[in-house]
N, C-alpha and C positions, 0 to 999 in steps of 0.2 A: 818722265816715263809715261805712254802714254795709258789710258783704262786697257786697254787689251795688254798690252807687254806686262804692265802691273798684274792681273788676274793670273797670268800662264806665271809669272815669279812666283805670286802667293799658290799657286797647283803646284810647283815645285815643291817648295816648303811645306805644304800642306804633304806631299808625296812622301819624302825625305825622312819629316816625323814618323809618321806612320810603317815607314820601310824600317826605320831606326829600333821600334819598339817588333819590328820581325811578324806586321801584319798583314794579311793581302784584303785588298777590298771587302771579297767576303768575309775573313774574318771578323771588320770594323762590326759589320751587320751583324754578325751571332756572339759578338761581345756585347753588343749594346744593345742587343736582345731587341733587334729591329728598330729602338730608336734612330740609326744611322744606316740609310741603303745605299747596299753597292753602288747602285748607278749614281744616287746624287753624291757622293763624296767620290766616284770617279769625274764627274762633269764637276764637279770644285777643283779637282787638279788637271783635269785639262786645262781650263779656265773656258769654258764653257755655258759656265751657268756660274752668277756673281753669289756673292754667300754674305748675309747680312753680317755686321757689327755681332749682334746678338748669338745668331751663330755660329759665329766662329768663336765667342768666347767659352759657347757650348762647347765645342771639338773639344778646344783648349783644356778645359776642364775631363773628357773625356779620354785626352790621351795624357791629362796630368803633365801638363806644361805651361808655362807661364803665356799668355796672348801672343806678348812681343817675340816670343819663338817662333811664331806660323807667318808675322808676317816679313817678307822680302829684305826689308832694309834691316832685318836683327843680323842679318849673314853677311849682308855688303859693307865693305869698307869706306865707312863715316867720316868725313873733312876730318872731325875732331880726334879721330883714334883708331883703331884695330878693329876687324871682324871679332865675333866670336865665334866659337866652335861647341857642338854640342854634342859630349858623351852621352852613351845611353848605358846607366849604371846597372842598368837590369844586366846586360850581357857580359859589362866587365866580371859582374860578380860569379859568371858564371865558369870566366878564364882561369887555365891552372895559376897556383900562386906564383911560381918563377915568374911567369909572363906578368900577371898582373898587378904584383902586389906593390912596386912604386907607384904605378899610374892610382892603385885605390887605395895608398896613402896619400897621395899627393889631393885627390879628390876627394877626401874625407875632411882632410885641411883645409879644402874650399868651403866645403859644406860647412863645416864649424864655424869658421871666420863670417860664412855670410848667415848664419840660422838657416838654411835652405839645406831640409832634409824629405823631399818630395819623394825620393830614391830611387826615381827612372830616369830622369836626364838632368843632366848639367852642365852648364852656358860653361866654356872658357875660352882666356882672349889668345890673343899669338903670343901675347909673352909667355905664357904659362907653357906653351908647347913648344921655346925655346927650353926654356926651364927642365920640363919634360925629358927634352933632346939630351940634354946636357948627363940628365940622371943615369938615360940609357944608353949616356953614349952613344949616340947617331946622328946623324945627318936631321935637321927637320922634317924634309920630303919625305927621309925612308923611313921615321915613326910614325908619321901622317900614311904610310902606306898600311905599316905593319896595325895599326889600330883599326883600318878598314877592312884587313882580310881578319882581323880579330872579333868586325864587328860593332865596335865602339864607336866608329866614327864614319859619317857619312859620307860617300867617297868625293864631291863635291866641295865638300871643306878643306882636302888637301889644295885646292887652288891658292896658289899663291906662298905656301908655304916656301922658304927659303930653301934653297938645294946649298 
């Protein structure tokens, strides 16, 4: 991957997050009470303008996600295993219960098993969203859809899902 293709991946990612937790540029700015400006965290997801190590672990911290979430290769499909997927439990919590209350048991049982109670987003693999499938009875494609008009799930992470 070259430095340019890498930079506009991690402005994806960096975008993604930030669309996930339902914020626009300016908002980044008037939550962070101007530590973060609009323009430089749009010129981070253009890939425009490179964003040190440091930070990005700042962001990281800022939108309450682990590092490895922002950058590129956390989403892509690794020689050794599965993508992940990343819910953003702020909005599940916000779903009526019919709709949501397998997926935030199911994600509650993640959260337990791993001590990972951040309670805005959470990593899971494609098996889990077989799993998932299975609970609601669906197609993987069409929970992977129904989670994105819900919210929960970034619309880019249905790639690949199994139809």
């Amino acid at each position: 991957m070259t430095d340019n293709s890498y930079a506009k991946s991690l402005g994806r990612r960096l975008r993604a997050i930030r669309q996930q937790q339902g914020m626009s540029l300016h908002g980044v700015e008037q939550k962070s009470e101007g530590r973060w400006k609009a323009v430089v965290i749009g010129s981070y997801e253009r890939g425009d303008r490179a964003v040190t190590v440091a930070k990005l672990a700042e962001l990281a911290e800022f939108y309450g996600v682990p590092i490895a979430e922002l950058l590129p290769d956390a989403t892509t499909r690794a020689p050794d295993g599965p993508a992940r997927l990343v819910l953003d439990l702020e909005r599940l919590r916000l779903l009526p219960d019919e709709e949501a209350k397998p997926l935030a048991r199911y994600a509650a049982s993640i959260q337990a098993q791993r001590g990972d109670y951040n309670g805005r987003v959470l990593s899971i693999r494609h098996e889990d969203m077989r799993a998932l499938a299975v609970i609601y009875d669906l197609p993987q494609h069409e929970l992977g859809e129904r989670m994105v008009a819900w919210g929960v799930l970034a619309p880019e992470a249905t790639i690949g899902l199994e139809f």
